[in-house]
Residue, then its C-alpha position, 0 to 999 in steps of 0.5 A: x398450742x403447736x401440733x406438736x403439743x396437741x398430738x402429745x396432749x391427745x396420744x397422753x390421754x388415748x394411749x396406751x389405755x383411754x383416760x387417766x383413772x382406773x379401780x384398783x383392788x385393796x383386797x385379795x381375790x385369788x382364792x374362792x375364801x376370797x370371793x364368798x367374802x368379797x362378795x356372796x355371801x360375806x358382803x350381807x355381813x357388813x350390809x347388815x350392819x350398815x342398815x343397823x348404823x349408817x355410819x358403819x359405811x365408814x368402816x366397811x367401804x371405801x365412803x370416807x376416802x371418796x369424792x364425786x367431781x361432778x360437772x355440767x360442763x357449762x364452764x369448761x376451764x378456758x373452753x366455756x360451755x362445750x356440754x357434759x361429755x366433753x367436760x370428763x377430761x377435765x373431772x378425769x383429771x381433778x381426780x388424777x390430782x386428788x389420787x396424786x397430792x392426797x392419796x383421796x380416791x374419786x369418780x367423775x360423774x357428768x350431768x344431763x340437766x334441763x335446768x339447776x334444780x335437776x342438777x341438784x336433785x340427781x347429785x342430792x339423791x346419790x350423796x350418800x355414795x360419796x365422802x365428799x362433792x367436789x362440783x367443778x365447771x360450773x358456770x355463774x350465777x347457777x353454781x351459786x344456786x347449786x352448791x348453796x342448795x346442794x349443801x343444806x340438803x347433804x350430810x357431807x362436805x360440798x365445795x365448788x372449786x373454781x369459787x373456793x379453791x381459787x379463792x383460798x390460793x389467791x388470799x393466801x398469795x395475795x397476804x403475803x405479797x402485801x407483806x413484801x409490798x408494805x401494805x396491809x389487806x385491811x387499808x389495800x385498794x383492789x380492783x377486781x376485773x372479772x365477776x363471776x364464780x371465782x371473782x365473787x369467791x374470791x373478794x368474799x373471802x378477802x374480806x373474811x380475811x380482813x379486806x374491807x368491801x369499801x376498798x374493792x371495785x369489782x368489775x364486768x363486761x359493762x364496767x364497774x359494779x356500782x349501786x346505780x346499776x340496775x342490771x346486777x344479780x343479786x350476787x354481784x350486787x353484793x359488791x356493788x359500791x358509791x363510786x362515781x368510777x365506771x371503767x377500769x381506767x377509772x378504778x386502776x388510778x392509785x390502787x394497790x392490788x389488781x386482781x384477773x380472773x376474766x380473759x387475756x390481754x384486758x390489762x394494759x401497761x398503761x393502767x399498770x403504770x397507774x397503780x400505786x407503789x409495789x403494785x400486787x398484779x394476779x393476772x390469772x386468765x389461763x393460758x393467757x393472762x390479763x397481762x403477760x408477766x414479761x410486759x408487766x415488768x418491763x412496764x414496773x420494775x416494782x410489780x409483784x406478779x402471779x399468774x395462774x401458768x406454771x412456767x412462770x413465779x407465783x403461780x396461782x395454782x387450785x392444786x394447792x388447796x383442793x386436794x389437801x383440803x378434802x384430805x383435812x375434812x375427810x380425816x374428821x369426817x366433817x360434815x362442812x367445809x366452813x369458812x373457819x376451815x377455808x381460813x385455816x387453809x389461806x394461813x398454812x399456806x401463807x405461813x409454809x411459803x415463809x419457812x425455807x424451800x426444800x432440796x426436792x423443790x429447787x430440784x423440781x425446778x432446778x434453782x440453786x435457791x428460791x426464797x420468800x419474796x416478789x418472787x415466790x410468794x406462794x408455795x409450788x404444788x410439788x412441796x411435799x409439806x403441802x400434805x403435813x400443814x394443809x390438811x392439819x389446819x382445816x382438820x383443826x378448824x373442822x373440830x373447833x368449829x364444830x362440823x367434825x365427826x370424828x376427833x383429829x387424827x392421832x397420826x396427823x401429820x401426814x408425811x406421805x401418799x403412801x402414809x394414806x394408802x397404808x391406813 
């Protein structure tokens, strides 16, 4: 980053008030009627009946549009391990997305902790606060532990972002861009460079979506995961296949999908060159890709190409899932969210990239026209329909499959933000 822009990103967070988020009042306080019931002694009221019905916290706080970020700050976006404290612009800022996209209300809570279970156990004993957990950097293989612990042990939705917000928007990108290429997720050969948190979430829910594990090779730092290696956790070993393949040299040959979630410049145009016909390319290493997309062009013109930076086609974005997600589980006040309800997200979303682009986008991104193709594969996170279609699908799912507490909502779909605040 210039000088320029890091003076720009440090004066955007420091003034002219530090942070992004701040608490606002939903009701009046001017007057001494006001304040007996916002507080002594008309709060006892509804404290009352919270203690007779749990569930009246729903009707009396502001629990059911709530969600925790909560981060150890062991795996930074691109930074890596730089601790708690330093991980809070980062959940700071989730929470500016989940109040922007889907008018849902959050607070970032960082954790000292010695170990996973210590993780755990501070963010099981202060659930009830919240509507929803949404844990975020993370590193691998502990996320695993924390999320699958956290969920048997909470009432409500837990769902770790950098595992299945990456995945959603990956498999809804990648169904469509298969589409364009003529090829199907049940026959395409994929090649994964990367094994953590995200690349496990993501090849997990590809196969949910249709993918067969026999055709995808996972690789990390020591090559392909394969059943001859003695050096897997029990998380990669899932992906561990008979191949006589060890490098990514090996894996590329012929394949039809490769997928980046590992670091810059690791994808080179030379093993580009060796992949089949109308090869599907998501190098989402972020700020710098696996490839960058202008060198994967000139190397195939008949690449279709993501990445996960906004100033080039087909990004691949979390900000298209999470927000409108937590928006759907929330309004049905679901316990969960299941597969069922990550599913229903990958088809909203990769049936709205089909449908014709608004006006307000192609002004966002001042294009005179952008359609369905090896261009725009996957909506931008400034299509307003977002809200209507996301949130109604895994709503949906919730209910069908059984992890709704409340029923769909009778004002779904939502055409607004401010749809949400007025509620």
């Amino acid at each position: 980053m210039s000088d320029d822009r890091r003076q720009a990103a440090l004066d955007y967070h420091a003034k002219p008030i530090p942070g992004k988020l701040s608490v606002e009042l939903t009701k009046p306080t001017e007057t001494a009627k006001h304040l007996s019931l916002a507080y002594s002694p008309g709060v006892a009221e509804p404290c009352r009946e919270i203690a007779l019905d749990p569930e009246n916290a729903y009707l009396y706080t502001g629990k059911g549009n709530l969600v925790a970020v909560v981060s150890d700050g062991s795996a930074i976006l691109g930074l890596g391990n730089l601790g708690p404290l330093a991980s809070k612009p980062v959940m700071e800022g989730k929470g500016v997305l989940f109040k922007r996209f889907a008018g849902i209300n959050s607070v970032d809570i960082e954790v000292e902790a010695d170990s996973p279970q210590a993780f755990i156990d501070t963010v099981a004993s202060i659930a009830n606060t919240w509507g929803g957990i949404n844990l975020e950097d993370i590193k691998a293989p502990e996320c695993f532990e924390i999320e699958a612990a956290l969920k048997a042990r909470c009432s409500i939705p837990v769902f770790h972002d950098d595992q299945h917000g990456t995945a959603i928007v990956t498999a809804a990108g990648l169904l469509n861009a298969l589409d364009i290429a003529g090829k199907t997720l049940a026959t395409a050969r994929i090649v994964c460079l990367g094994a953590g948190s995200a690349a496990i979430a993501c090849m997990k829910l590809l196969i949910e979506c249709g993918a067969k594990a026999e055709n995808i090779f996972m690789l990390d730092r020591n090559g392909v995961i394969h059943s001859g290696r003695s050096d897997l956790n029990s998380y990669k070993a899932q992906f561990a296949t008979e191949t006589p393949l060890r490098t990514l040299d090996d894996a590329i040959d012929g394949a039809d999908v490769f997928v980046g979630l590992s670091g810059p410049n690791l994808f080179k145009p030379e093993q580009l060159a060796k992949m089949a016909a109308n090869p599907v390319v998501f190098a989402c290493s972020n700020p710098d890709p696996e490839i960058h997309p202008d060198v994967a062009r000139e190397t195939r013109s008949d690449v279709i190409m993501g990445t996960g930076r906004s100033d080039y086609p087909n990004q691949v974005n979390n900000v298209l899932g999470f927000p409108f997600i937590f928006r759907g589980a929330l309004d049905v006040r679901a316990s969960a969210i299941n597969e069922q309800m990550k599913i229903a997200a990958v088809h909203a979303l990769k049936d709205l990239a089909r449908e014709p682009v608004t006006q307000e986008v192609l002004d966002a991104y001042d294009v005179d026209s952008l359609e369905f193709g090896r261009g725009y594969i996957i909506p931008t996170p400034v299509d307003s329909r977002l809200l209507e279609r996301i949130p109604a699908a895994v709503a949906q799912a919730a209910v069908e499959s059984g992890v709704a507490g409340k029923p769909y909502p009778s004002h779904y779909p939502l055409k607004s933000v401010k749809e949400i605040y007025g509620r």
